[in-house]
TORVOMI-880974 format. One record per residue (C-alpha): x, y, z. Coordinates in steps of 0.5 Angstrom, whole numbers, plus 500, padded with zeros to 3 digits. Example, Ala and Ser with C-alpha at 12.3 -4.5 7.8 and 13.67 -1.06 7.14 Angstrom:
<sites>
525491516/527498514/
</sites>
This chain:
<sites>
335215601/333218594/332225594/332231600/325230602/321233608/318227613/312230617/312226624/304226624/300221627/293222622/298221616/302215618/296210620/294212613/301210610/303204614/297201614/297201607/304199606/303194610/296191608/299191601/295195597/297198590/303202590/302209589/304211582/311214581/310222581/314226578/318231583/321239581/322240588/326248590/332249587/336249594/338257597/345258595/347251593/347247600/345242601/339241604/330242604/327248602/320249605/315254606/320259604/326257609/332252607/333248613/340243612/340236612/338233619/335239621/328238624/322245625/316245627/313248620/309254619/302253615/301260614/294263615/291262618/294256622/302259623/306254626/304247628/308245634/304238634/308236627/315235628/319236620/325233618/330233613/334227610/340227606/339225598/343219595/340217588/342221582/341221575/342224568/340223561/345225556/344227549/347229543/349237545/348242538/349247542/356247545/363245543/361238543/358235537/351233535/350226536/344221535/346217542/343217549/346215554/342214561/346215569/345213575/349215580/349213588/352217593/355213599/358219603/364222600/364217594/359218588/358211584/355211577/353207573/351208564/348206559/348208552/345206545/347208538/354211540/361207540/364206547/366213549/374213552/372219557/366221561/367228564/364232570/363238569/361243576/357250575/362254571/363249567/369247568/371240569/372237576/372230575/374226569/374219569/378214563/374209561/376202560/375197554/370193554/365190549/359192553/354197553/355198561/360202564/361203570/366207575/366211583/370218583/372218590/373224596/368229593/370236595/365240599/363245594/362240589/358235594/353242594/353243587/350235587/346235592/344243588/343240581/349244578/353238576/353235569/357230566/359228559/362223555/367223548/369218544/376216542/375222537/372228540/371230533/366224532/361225538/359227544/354227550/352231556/346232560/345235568/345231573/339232577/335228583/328224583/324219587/323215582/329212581/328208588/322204586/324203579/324196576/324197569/327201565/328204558/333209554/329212548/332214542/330217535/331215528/334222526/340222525/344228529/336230533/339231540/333228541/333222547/330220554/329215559/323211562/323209569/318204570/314200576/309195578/304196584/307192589/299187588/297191582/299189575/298197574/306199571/307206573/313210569/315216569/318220563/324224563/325228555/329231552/330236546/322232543/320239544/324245541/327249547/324257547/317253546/312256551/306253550/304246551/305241547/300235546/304228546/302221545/305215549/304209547/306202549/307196542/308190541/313189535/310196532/302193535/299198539/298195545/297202550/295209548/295215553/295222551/298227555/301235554/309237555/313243554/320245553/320247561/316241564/318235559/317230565/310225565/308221570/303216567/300209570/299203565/292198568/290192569/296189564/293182562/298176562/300177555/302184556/307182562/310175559/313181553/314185560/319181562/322178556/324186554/319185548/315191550/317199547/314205549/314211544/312219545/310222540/308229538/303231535/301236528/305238523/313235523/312231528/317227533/318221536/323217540/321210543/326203547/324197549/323196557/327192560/330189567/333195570/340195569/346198573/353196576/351193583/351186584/345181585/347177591/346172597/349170603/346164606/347162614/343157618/341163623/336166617/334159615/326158616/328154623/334158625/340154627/346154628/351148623/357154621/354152614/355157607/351158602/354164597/350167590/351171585/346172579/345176572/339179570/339180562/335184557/331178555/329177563/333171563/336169571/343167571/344163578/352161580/350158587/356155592/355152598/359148603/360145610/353142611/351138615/348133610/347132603/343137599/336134597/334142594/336149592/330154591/329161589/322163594/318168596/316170604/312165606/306167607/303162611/306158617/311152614/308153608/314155603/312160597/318156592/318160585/323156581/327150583/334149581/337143584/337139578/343144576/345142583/352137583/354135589/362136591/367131593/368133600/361131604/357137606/359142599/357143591/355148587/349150581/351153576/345155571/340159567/332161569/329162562/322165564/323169570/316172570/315180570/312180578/318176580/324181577/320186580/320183586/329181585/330188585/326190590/330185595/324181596/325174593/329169598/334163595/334156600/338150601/334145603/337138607/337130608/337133615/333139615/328138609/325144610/331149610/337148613/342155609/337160606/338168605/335174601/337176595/340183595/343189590/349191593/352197591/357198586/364200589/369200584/372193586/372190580/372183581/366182583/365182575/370176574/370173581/366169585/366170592/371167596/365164602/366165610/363159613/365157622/366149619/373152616/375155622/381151627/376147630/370149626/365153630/357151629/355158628/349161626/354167621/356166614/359171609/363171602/368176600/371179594/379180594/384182589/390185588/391190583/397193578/400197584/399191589/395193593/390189595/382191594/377187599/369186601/366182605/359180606/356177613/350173615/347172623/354174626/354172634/351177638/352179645/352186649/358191647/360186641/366189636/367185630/373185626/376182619/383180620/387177613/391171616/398169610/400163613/402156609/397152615/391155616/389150621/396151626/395158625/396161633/393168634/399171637/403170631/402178628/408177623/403176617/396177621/393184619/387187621/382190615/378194618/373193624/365194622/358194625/354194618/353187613/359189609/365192610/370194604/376198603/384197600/389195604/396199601/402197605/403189605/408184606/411180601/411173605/403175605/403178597/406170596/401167601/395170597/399168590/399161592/392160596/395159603/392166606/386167608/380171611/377171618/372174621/372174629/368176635/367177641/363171643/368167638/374171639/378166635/374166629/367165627/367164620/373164615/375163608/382161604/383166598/387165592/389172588/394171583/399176583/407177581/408183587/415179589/417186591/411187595/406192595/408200592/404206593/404210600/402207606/395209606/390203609/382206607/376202609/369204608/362202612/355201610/351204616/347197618/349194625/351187627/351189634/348195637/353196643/351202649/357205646/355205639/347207641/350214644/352216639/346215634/342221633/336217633/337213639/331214643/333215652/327213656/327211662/334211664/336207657/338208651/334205644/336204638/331207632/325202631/326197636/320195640/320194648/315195654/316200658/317199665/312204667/307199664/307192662/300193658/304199654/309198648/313203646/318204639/323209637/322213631/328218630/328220638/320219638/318214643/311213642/307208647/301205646/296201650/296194649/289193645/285186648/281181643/275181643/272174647/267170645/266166652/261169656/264168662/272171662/277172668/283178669/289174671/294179676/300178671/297179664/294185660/287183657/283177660/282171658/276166658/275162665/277154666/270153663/272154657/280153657/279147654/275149648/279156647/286151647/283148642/281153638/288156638/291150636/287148631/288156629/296154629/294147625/290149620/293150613/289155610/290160616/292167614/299170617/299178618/306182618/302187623/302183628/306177626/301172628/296167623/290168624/284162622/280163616/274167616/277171622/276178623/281182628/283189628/290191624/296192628/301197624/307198628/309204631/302205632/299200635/292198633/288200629/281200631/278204626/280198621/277191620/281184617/279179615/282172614/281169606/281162608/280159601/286164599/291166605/290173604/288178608/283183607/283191611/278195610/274201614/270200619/264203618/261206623/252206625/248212625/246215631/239217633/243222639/244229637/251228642/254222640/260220645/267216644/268213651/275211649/280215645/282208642/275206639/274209632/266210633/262214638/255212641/250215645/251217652/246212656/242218659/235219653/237225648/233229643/233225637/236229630/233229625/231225619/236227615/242227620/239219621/244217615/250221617/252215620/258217625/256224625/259227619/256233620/260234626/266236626/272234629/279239631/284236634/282232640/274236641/268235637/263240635/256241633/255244626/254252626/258251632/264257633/271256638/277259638/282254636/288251642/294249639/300245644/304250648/301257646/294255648/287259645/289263639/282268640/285272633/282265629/276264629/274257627/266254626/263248623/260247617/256241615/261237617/267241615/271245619/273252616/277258620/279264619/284270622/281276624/282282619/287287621/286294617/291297614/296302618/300308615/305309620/311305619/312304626/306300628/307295636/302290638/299290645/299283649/292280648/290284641/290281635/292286630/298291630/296298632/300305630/303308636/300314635/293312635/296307641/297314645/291317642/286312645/291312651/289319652/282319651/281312656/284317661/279323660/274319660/277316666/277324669/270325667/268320670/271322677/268329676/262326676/262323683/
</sites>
């Protein structure tokens, strides 16, 4: 998560959303956020005027005249990406500087990592914290180095400055070996944009000691070439300016105008969010190179200007994959491994380091790819098995190389976790190792920059294991012998209430190591995520000289594989003779992903769903046992079922069989719908749709189906066999010639007119198609002019709001109450209006003497 945000579990607005997301239609621009400063700086979402803490979940409150919507379900989830723009400071003890610096900051429970870029500025030798008094509450010692890039963790932060993060009261700034020299600060504040961004730019400004810097934060549209970027400025408009300011945003090429957008900021709100179309192939080929710059320039008298080159977005995570036969394209199980680190630089080029090992024959290619998009029909973007070289021992070798010309779309794809590496076999041509590359956050273990992973395969366990699973880990020892760990898994085995634990084996002879030997074995640390890492601070000296001379290992075991799954001999170089130093403290972190789901475990989710006497786990799938035609998902402790929506068949003559949902043709026409599918399941230039995971023959139309919400019938898609793409759009709907159209299904997206003969509408109502001018409010339809008081769930008919159709809009509006004096007014069960107490007993007594002349006169 990338920012406190409030989700609205709502029906209407997430159809929209995740028909989109999984149709693939342009992204959404980056907007530019400001959200409310939290109430007291906790942590947590304000909205509508009330703080709500993380996790919390409400019924919100629209105000008038709607008042609380007890059909949508809010909730608040935690922040966890932050950055910082820091610039030269005129206005503190700090000395101006010409730098900028730009940080990015990640945080895992309690530990924030960071990591900094800067430019015109030499290495700083410290980088501070500073909490909202001022004071420093953090101060981390940079080390040398001669990079551009430093990166660092401050761990176990304390509760009131995890508040004060999470309230945008935190800066952070950075000194030089001389503090005379130069200097840095900038507040560290939360945005959205910061979990799209593929593309990134510091911006600075030619005047020495201005203050002036910033930082662009850029994406492509996921089909699109439109680049959305948003700005963050500081110091280009003077501060104590109150009125608008006009800028110019421009994006060259070698001083070449290329783009030019004009645009307004202020020194309050010096953000901008802006969209750069349709880029031509030029454009995107400087794109990925880091040859494109953006600049922002004010206009009029003295003008200012700063401006940086867009490249690749940077930080201190890892570019890496583990390859396992359990995520090849035909999955199997051979215990074979493939592990991979990669290096994106300035100028778009890819450094690739790949190391596979217990195969089950020769390797014939190594690819980075895409998500095919058709069945057995691979999306291969570069092929690298010409830096291939096979090992001495059969199944094993290594590439080690260099993609030059990396295209735009394919380093957004890299950074988003969309791209694949493959391992293909003389045995299994297709793919017989393959698995994602993915960004893994940066923890403070250093080795992961000088090191290759250590690779965990089931062919080096004793007896080797044929395994769907692999891994690699990152081990070192540091100056106090204290040995860091990080391991990386891939398809472990699973079965019910399977625990997984990681054990470190210090023994001369691997393959004559017996489990119930402890005297060298320790435990790391179990997990239930893809990785697991931590530091291990009280250790032997006989396993400190295994791992000094290559004769420990790592094995990873479980339930089913008790004896090890999958391992790896590590070799760490030390000179610890006199064992480990320190306390005896054994630390360990854990991401949140989950090999095995155990009964145990799901319990104690907060967003397991409980539903029919089972517990489920957020997101799966299953059918309900009430009704085999249904299919159910949990969302966050919300199951949603919906009823299995049947093809159309094209035969004329169809049957209903007892143990099926839908019908199917009779066996007139078997035959011939046999060959149909099959010939659907052949043909090379079908269509594959995420939705209902099924290839569909070209030139085939079907309704979507968008998981949680089943299908979508107010949608239509359409196979392109020429091109394998589908293509979604609304289904329009035929005008009707009834003045009271019906809906005979609440699935069906179109009404029509009820089989008895109405009055037919007017001409000018004919081209309204589906009725616009009618309308819809909640689950009723109304006429126009027509007036209703509105019902909401669990209150019922709301008599103080009166609502009416206009045309095809539905406008309400709550009673108007008149003022009242009294300080003290009451509201009567059934009145909308509050009324004086005073004239309450008023009316009282005059109903009553009322009452009495009546009587009278009887």
């Amino acid at each position: 998560m990338d920012a406190p945000r409030v989700l609205w579990i709502l029906g209407c607005a997430f159809i929209a959303s995740a028909l989109g997301s999984r149709l693939k239609t342009p992204a959404l621009p980056i907007q530019p956020e400001r959200e409310p400063m939290i109430s007291k700086g906790l942590s947590g979402c304000s909205f509508g005027g009330r703080f709500y803490s993380l996790e919390d979940t409400w019924h919100p409150d629209l105000g008038e005249p709607f008042g609380v919507m007890h059909c949508v379900m809010c909730h608040c989830e935690p922040v966890r990406h932050f950055v910082a723009v820091l610039t030269g400071v005129t206005d503190s003890w700090l000395p101006s500087s010409s730098g900028v610096a730009r940080a990015r900051f990640t945080l895992a429970r309690t530990s924030l990592s960071f990591s900094i870029t800067l430019q015109r500025m030499n290495r700083p030798s410290v980088i501070t914290f500073l909490d909202s008094d001022g004071n420093t509450a953090f101060e981390f010692r940079v080390p040398r180095a001669d990079t551009d890039m430093i990166c660092g963790v401050w761990k176990n932060l304390p509760k009131s400055h995890l508040r004060q993060l999470e309230a945008e009261q935190l800066r952070v700034s950075m000194t030089t070996a001389d503090s005379k020299e130069e200097g840095l600060q900038g507040k560290v504040i939360k945005h959205r944009a910061l979990f799209a961004e593929t593309f990134s730019a510091i911006l600075t400004s030619d005047e020495v000691h201005s203050g002036m810097g910033g930082i662009a934060m850029l994406t492509l549209s996921d089909t699109e070439n439109n680049l959305h970027f948003i700005l963050i400025l500081q110091g280009l408009v003077p501060h104590g300016t109150s009125v608008k300011v006009p800028v110019r945003v421009k994006l060259l090429y070698r001083q070449h105008l290329l783009r030019e957008i004009r645009a307004n900021i202020s020194a309050d709100d010096s953000d901008l969010a802006e969209v750069l179309a349709d880029l031509n192939s030029r454009e995107l080929f400087w794109l990925s190179r880091g040859q494109l710059q953006i600049s922002v320039e004010t206009e009029g008298q003295n003008p200012r200007q700063i401006s940086g080159n867009i490249s690749g977005k940077r930080s201190c995570d890892a570019l890496q994959s583990v390859m396992s036969s359990g995520s090849a394209l035909t999955p199997g199980k051979t215990g074979g491994v493939g592990s991979a680190v990669f290096t994106l630089h300035h100028n778009g080029s890819l450094d690739y380091q790949v190391l596979v090992a217990g195969l089950s024959s020769t390797v014939v290619g190594v690819t980075i790819e895409m998500k095919p998009r058709r069945r057995s029909k691979r999306s291969v973007l570069y092929d690298i098995t010409a830096d291939f070289s096979a090992a001495e021992e059969r199944g094993g070798g290594r590439a080690v190389g260099s993609c030059s010309r990396v295209e735009a779309r394919h380093i957004h794809m890299l950074l988003q976790n969309e791209l694949f590496i493959n391992i293909a076999t003389a045995e299994q041509q297709e793919s017989e190792l393959r698995g994602q590359i993915r960004m893994l956050p940066y923890n403070g273990l250093d080795a992961r920059r000088n090191e290759l992973p250590v690779p965990l395969a089931g062919q080096f366990v004793s007896p080797p294991v044929r395994t769907a699973a692999a891994g690699h880990a990152w081990v070192s020892v540091d100056e106090q012998c204290h040995l860091h760990y990080e391991i990386v898994v891939n398809g472990l085995s699973k079965s019910e209430d399977t625990s997984v634990n990681a054990h470190l084996h210090g023994l001369a002879e691997i393959g004559e190591m017996d489990d119930s030997s402890t005297n060298h074995k320790r435990l790391l640390t179990g997990f239930y995520g893809q990785q697991a890492q931590g530091v291990l601070k009280d250790i032997s000296v006989e396993l400190l000289r295994h791992l000094d001379e290559g004769t420990a290992y790592i094995q990873v075991s479980t339930k089913i594989n008790p004896r090890g799954e999958i391992r790896g001999r590590i070799h760490v170089p030390n000179s610890c003779e006199l064992g480990s130093r320190g306390e005896v403290v054994e630390e360990a972190e854990f991401d949140d992903l989950v090999f095995v789901r155990d009964p145990a475990e799901l319990r104690k989710d907060p967003h397991t769903c409980f539903f029919e006497g089972e517990h489920h786990a957020h997101g799966s799938q299953w059918t309900p046992q009430y009704n085999t035609c249904f299919t159910c998902i949990c969302q966050k402790k919300t199951v949603i079922c919906d009823p299995v929506i049947c093809p159309a068949l094209s035969c004329p003559h169809t049957i209903q069989p007892e143990d099926q949902c839908c019908p199917i043709c009779d066996e007139k026409k078997e035959t011939k719908q046999t060959t149909a599918v099959e010939k659907v399941e052949e043909d090379p230039e079908g269509c594959y749709f995420e939705g209902d995971q099924k290839m569909h023959a070209p030139g085939t139309t079907w309704h979507p189906f968008v998981p949680p919400f089943g299908y979508i019938k107010c949608a239509v898609c359409t196979c392109k066999g020429s091109t394998g793409e589908v293509h979604c759009e609304k289904v329009t709907c035929p005008p009707l010639t009834c003045s009271r159209p019906i809906r005979r299904n609440p699935s069906d997206c179109c009404k029509e007119c009820p089989a008895e003969d109405t009055p037919p509408l007017e001409d000018d109502e004919m081209m309204q198609a589906d009725g616009a001018r009618h309308c819809k409010f909640g689950n009723n339809y109304y006429q126009n002019s027509e007036h209703w008081h509105p019902r909401v769930p669990l209150v019922g008919e709301m008599k103080c709001i009166t609502c009416w159709c206009d045309h095809g809009v539905t406008k309400c509006q709550k009673k108007q109450c008149p003022f009242l004096s009294c300080s003290n007014p009451i509201r009567r069960e059934g009145k909308c209006c509050p009324e004086c107490i005073e004239d309450f007993m008023e009316k009282e007594e005059m109903a009553k003497m009322v009452e009495k002349k009546k009587n009278w006169r009887h």
